[in-house]
Steps between C-alpha positions, in 0.01 A plus 500: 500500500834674443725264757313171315613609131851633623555125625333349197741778305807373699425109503440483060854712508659244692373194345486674165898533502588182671767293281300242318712177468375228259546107469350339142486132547441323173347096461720441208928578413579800355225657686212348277173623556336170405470314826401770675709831708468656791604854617637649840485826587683620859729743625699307798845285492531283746112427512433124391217469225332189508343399133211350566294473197777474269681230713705282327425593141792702463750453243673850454498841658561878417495766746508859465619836738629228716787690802808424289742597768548289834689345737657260317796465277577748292225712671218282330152433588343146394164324427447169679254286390413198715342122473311536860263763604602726750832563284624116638618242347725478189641835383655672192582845476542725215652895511220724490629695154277486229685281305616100505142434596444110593311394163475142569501411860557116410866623493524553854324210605148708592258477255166499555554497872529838583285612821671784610772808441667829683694736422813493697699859554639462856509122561312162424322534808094543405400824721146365476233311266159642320245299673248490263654613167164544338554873656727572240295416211690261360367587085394265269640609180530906513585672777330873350287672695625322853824698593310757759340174648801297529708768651226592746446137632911397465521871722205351747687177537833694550334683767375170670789344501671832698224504742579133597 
């Protein structure tokens, strides 16, 4: 009994302190509520999220503990959200500091057909895509209660993709 709740001890510490990354995608500008939103929650750059449910309906984003440092100029990270799944297709990019957030993606030529984003710290390359993104709960609404499940199945994907 010991060895079983030393593991279960040392798997809720790791997945406990993972860094939680989130992605609020909003149906109307200005990140109105009234046409719906959906929320991300993930802890990988370079990992393509595909947005299924919420596919094109999104009109502006906010983000929050996204990396802010990368391989780009000035050391910056960035958030690329994409028109294809599979993070294909058209692309615009914003810097991942929590500020500037795209409030009307009409501007940049992408509303409403948003299907896909990453989070780009060492290149634009995509280092792999969630196959079924209904693992990481994509939340209607409010996100409380979810962050221990959400870091436990983004963790499990993680893992999958490594053992690939």
């Amino acid at each position: 009994m010991a060895p079983l709740f030393v593991t279960l001890l040392l798997l809720a510490s790791y997945f406990t302190t993972s860094t939680a990354e989130y992605v609020h995608l909003f149906g109307d500008v200005n990140f109105g509520f009234g046409s719906g939103h959906w929320l991300y929650e993930f802890s990988m750059a370079q990992f393509c999220i595909n947005t299924v449910d919420f596919n094109d309906k999104a009109s502006s984003a906010k983000w929050q503990d996204l990396s802010q440092t990368g391989n780009f100029s000035n050391g910056q990270a960035f958030i690329a959200f994409y028109t294809d799944r599979n993070c294909n297709g058209t692309v615009r990019m914003w810097p991942t500091a929590e500020k500037d957030f795209p409030t009307n993606f009409a501007l940049n030529g992408i509303d409403k057909q948003i299907s896909s984003f990453m989070v780009w710290k060492t290149s634009s390359k995509v280092g792999g895509v969630v196959a079924d993104p209904t693992y990481l709960y994509l939340v209607w609404s409010c996100y409380a209660g979810w962050h221990f499940a959400n870091s436990v199945m983004t963790s499990f994907l993680m893992l999958q993709s490594e053992a690939k």
